[in-house]
C-alpha positions as CSV (number, residue, x, y, z in Angstrom):
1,X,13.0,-67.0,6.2
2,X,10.3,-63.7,6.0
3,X,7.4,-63.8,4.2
4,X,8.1,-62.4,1.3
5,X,6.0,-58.8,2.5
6,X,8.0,-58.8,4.9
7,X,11.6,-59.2,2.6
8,X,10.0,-56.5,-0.1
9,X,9.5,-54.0,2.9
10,X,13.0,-54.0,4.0
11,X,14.2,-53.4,1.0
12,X,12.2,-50.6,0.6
13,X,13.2,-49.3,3.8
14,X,17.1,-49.9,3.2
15,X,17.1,-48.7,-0.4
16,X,15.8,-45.5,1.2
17,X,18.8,-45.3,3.2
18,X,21.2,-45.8,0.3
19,X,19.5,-42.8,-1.2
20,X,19.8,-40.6,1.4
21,X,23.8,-41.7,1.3
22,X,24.3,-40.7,-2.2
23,X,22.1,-37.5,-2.4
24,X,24.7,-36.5,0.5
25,X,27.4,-37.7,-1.5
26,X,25.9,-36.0,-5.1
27,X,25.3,-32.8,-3.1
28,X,29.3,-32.7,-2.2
29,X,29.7,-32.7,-5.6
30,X,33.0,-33.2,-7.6
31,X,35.0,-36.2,-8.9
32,X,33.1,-38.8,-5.9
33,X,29.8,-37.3,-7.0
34,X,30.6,-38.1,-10.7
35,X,31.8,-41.3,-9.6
36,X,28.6,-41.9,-7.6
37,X,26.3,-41.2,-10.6
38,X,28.6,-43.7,-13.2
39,X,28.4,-46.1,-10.3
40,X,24.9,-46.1,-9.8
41,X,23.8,-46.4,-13.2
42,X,25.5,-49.2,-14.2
43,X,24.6,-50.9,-10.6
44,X,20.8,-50.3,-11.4
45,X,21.4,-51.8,-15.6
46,X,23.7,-54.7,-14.1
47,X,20.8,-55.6,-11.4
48,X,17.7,-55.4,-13.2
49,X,19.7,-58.0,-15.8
50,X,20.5,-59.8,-12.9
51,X,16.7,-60.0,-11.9
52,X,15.6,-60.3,-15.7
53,X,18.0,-63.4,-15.7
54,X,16.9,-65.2,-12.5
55,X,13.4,-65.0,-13.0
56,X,13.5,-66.4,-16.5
57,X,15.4,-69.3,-15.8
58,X,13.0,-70.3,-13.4
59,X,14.1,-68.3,-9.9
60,X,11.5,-66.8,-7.7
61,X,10.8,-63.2,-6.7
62,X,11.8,-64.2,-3.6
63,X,15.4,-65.0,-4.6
64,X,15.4,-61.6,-6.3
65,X,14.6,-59.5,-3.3
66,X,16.7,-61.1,-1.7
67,X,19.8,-60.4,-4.0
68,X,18.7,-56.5,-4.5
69,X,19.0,-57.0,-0.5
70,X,22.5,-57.6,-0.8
71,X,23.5,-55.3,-3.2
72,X,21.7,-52.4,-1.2
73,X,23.6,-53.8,2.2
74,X,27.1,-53.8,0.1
75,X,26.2,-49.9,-0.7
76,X,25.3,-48.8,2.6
77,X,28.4,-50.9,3.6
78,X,30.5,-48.6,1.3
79,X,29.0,-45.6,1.4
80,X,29.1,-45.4,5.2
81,X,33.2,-46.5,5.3
């Protein structure tokens, strides 16, 4: 598909874009900004043992950016609906 440079620099570029969405979406604050904040915790624990899980039974980085380029595209997906 992309070299994987290439792959690790979009998702740089549209995990920025998620971060813009939810420091809109903290600044509102109330009960969506609390929400936002449980939500993105647990995201970030639940990926990073999704990584931690894929690389140690044998997958490649590549295979990880690619899923963190998923979950970022299901968040923009959501927080711009």
């Amino acid at each position: 598909m992309f070299n994987p440079f290439c792959a690790a620099f979009l998702l740089a570029v549209e995990a920025q874009r998620v971060i813009e969405l939810r420091l809109v979406r903290l600044a509102w604050g109330g009960a969506e900004a609390q929400a936002e904040m449980v939500s993105m915790v647990g995201e970030k624990v639940v990926a990073a043992m999704e990584a931690a899980n894929t690389l140690m039974t044998g997958g490649s980085h590549d295979q990880v950016i690619a899923r963190y380029r998923e979950l970022v595209a299901d968040n923009t997906r959501r927080l711009t609906a």
